[in-house]
Backbone as CSV, one residue per row, in Angstrom:
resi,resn,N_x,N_y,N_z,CA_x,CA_y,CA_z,C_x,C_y,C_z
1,UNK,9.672,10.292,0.758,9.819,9.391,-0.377,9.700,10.204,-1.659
2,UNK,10.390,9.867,-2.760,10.012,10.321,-4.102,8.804,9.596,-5.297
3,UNK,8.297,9.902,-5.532,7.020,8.939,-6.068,8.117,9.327,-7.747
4,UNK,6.954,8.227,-8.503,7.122,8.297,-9.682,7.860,9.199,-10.605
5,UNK,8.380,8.977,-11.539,8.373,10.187,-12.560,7.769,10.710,-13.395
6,UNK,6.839,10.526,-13.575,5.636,10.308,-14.686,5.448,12.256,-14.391
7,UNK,5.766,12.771,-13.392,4.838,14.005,-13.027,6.250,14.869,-13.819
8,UNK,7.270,14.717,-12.882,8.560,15.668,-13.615,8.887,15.621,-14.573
9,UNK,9.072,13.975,-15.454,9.512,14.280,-16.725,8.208,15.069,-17.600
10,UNK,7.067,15.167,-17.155,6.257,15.922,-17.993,6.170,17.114,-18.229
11,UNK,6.676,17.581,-16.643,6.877,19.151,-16.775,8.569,19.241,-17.287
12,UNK,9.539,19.043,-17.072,10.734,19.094,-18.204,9.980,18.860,-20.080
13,UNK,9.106,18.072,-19.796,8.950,17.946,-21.765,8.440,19.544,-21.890
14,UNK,7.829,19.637,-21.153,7.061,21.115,-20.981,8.049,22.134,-20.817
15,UNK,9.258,21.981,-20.633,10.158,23.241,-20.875,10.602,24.060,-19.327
16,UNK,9.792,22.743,-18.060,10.314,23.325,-16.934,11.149,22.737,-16.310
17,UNK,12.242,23.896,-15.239,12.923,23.194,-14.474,12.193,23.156,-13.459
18,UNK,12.908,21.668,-13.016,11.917,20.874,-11.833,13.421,20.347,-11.198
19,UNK,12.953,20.250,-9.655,13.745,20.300,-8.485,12.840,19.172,-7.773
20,UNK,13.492,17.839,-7.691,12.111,16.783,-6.592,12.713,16.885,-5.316
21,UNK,11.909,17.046,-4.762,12.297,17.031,-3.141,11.311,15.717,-2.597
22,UNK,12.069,15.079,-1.450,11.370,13.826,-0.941,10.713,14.452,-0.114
23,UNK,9.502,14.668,0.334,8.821,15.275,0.969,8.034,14.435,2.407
24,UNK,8.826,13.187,2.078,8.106,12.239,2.946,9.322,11.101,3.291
25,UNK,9.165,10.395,4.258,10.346,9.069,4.525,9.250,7.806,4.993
26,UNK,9.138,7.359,4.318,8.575,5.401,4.628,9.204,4.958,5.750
27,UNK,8.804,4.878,6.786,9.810,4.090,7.774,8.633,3.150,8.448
28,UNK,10.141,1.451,7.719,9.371,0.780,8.745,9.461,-0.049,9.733
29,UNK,8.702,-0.525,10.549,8.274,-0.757,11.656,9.524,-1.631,12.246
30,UNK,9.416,-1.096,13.578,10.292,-1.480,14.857,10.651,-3.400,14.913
31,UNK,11.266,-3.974,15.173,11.134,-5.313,15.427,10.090,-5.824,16.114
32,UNK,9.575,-5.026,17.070,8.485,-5.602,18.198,7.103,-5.453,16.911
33,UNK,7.301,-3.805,16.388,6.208,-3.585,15.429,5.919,-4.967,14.121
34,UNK,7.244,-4.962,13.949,7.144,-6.111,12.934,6.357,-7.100,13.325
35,UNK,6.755,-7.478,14.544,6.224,-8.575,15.057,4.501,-9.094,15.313
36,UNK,4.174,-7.736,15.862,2.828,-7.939,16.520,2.073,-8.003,14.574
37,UNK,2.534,-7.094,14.162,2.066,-7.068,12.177,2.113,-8.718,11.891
38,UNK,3.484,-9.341,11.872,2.988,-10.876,11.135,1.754,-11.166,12.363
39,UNK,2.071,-11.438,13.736,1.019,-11.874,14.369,-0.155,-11.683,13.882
40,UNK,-0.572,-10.200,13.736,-1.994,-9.663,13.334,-2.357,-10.386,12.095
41,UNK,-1.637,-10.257,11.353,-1.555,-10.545,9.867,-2.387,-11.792,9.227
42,UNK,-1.292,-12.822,10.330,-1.559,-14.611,10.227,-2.914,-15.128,10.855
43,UNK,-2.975,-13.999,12.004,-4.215,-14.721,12.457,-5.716,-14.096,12.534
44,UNK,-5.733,-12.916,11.466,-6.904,-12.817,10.478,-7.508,-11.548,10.724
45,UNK,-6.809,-10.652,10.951,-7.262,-8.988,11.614,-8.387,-8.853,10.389
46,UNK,-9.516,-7.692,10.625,-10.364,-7.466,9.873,-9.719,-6.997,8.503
47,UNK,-9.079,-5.979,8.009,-8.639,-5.538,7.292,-6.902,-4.619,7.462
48,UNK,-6.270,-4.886,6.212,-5.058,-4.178,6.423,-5.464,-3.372,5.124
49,UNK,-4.478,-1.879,5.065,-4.920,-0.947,3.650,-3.513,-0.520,3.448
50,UNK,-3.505,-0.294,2.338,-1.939,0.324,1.883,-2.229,1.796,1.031
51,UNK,-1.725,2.440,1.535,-1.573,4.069,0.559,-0.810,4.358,-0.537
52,UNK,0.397,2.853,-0.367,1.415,3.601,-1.172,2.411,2.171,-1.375
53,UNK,2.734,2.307,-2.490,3.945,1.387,-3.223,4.881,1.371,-2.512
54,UNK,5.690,2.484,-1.746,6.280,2.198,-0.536,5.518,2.096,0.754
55,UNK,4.735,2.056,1.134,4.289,1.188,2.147,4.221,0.002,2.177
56,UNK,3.480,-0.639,0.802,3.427,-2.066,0.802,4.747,-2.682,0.592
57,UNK,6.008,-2.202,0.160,7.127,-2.573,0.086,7.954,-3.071,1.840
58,UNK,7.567,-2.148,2.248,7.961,-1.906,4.214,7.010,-3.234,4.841
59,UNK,5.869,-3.106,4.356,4.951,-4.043,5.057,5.826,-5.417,4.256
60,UNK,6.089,-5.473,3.382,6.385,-6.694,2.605,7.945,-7.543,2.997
61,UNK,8.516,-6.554,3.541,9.832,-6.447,4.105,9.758,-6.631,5.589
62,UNK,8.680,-5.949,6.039,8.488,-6.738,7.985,7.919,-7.774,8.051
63,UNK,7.072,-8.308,6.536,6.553,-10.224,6.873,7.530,-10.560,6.202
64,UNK,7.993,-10.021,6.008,9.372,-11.584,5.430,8.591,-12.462,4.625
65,UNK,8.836,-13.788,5.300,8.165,-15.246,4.592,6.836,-14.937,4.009
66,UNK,6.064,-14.413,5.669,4.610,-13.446,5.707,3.872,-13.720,5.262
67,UNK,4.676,-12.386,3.745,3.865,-11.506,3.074,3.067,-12.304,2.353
68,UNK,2.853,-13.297,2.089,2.218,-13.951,1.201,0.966,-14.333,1.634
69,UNK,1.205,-15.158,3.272,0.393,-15.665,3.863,-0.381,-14.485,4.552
70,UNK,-1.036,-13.441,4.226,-1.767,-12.751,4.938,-3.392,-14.024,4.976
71,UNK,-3.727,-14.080,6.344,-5.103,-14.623,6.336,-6.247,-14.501,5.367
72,UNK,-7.086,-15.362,4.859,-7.774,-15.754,3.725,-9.020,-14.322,4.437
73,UNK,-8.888,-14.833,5.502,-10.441,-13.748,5.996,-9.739,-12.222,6.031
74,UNK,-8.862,-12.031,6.091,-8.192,-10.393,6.148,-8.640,-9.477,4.872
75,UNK,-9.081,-8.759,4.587,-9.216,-7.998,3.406,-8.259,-7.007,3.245
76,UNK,-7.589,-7.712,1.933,-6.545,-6.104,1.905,-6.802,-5.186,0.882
77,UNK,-6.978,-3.856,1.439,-7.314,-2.725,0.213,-5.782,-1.866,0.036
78,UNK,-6.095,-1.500,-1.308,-5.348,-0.680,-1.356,-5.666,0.999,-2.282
79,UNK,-4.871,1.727,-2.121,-5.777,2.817,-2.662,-5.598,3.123,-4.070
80,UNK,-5.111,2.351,-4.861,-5.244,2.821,-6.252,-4.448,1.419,-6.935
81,UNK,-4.316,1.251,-8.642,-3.782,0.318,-9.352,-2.024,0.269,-9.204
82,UNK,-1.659,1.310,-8.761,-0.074,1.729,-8.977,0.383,0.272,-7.503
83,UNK,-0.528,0.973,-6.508,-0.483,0.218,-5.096,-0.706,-1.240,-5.329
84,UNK,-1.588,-1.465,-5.997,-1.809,-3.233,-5.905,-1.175,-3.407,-6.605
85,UNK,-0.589,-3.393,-7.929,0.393,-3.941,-8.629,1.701,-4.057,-8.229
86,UNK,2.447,-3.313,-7.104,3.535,-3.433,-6.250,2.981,-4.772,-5.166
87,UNK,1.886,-4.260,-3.939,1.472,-5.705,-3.731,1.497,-6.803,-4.713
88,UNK,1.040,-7.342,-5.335,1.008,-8.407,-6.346,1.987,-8.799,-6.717
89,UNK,3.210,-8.045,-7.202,4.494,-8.481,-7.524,5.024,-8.626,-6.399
90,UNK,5.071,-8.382,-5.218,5.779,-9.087,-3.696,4.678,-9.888,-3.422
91,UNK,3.553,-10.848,-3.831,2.853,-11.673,-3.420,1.830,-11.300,-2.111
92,UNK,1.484,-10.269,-2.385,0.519,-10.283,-1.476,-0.857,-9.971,-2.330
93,UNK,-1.900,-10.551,-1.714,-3.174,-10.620,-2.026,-3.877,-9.196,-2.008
94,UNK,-4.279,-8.797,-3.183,-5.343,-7.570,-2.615,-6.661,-7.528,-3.345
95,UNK,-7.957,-7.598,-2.104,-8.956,-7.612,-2.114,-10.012,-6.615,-3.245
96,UNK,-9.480,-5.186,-2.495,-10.208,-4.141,-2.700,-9.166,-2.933,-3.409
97,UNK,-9.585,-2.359,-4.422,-8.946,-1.315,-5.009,-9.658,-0.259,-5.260
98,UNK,-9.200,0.846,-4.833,-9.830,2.145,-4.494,-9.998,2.604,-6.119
99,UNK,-11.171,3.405,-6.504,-11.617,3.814,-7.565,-11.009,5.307,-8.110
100,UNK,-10.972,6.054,-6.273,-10.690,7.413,-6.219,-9.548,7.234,-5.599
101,UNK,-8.590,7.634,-6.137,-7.168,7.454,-5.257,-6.490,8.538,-4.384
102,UNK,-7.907,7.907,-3.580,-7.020,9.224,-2.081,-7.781,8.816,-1.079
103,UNK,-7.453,8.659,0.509,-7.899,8.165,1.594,-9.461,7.968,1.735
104,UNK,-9.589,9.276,1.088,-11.195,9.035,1.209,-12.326,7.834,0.359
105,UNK,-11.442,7.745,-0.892,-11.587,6.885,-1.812,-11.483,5.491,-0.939
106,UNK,-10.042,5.189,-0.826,-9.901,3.884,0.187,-10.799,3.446,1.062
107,UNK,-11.151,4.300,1.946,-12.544,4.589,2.843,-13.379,3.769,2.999
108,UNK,-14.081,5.011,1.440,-15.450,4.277,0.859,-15.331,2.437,0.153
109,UNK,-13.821,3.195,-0.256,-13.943,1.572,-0.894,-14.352,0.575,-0.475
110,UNK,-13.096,0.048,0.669,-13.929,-0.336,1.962,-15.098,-0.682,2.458
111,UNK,-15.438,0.363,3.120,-16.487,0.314,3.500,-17.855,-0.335,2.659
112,UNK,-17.235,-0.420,1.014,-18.530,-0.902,0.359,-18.383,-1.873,0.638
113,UNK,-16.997,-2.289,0.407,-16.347,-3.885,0.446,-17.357,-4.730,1.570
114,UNK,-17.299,-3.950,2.629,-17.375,-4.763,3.962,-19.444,-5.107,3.934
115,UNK,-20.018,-3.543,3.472,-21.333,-3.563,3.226,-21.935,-4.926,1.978
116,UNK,-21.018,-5.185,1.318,-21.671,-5.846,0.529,-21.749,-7.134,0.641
117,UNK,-20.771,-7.807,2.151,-20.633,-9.175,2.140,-21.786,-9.599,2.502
């Protein structure tokens, strides 16, 4: 995937040439995968987490109708503001937002999430 531009056009203002390479591919889930996901989804898995604006896009695209209806008891985290604001504009609910935006961050986030109920 290609993330943002925020990083290249800064180094071009900066006077460099920059070359983006997708370094990654979002792929998502199988029909069966899709499937067992709304299942999980609707009927209240502990938590779902998203890493990435294209992830939650893929996830948002295998619930279809879904995405909206993720279960009231499901907690969804995600790992930074860039991530929930893509959730949010495809209607999905998010719980928990990571402070430190990187897995480990998500984690803890989490994990406070769950410690503090």
């Amino acid at each position: 995937a290609v993330a943002r531009d925020a990083l290249p056009d800064a180094l071009r203002a900066a006077g460099a040439t920059v070359d983006v390479v997708a370094a990654y591919e979002t792929v998502g889930p199988t029909p069966e995968e899709a499937e067992a996901l709304r299942a999980s989804v609707t009927a209240g898995i502990d938590a779902v987490t998203f890493t990435s604006a294209s992830t939650v896009s893929e996830t948002a695209r295998a619930l279809g109708a879904d995405a909206a209806g993720v279960h009231a008891s499901t907690i969804v985290a995600s790992i930074g503001p860039i991530t929930t604001a893509r959730a949010e504009e495809l209607g999905i609910r998010v719980d928990v937002t990571a402070s430190e935006y990187t897995n480990r961050g998500l984690v803890a986030a989490l994990a406070e999430h769950f410690r503090s109920r």
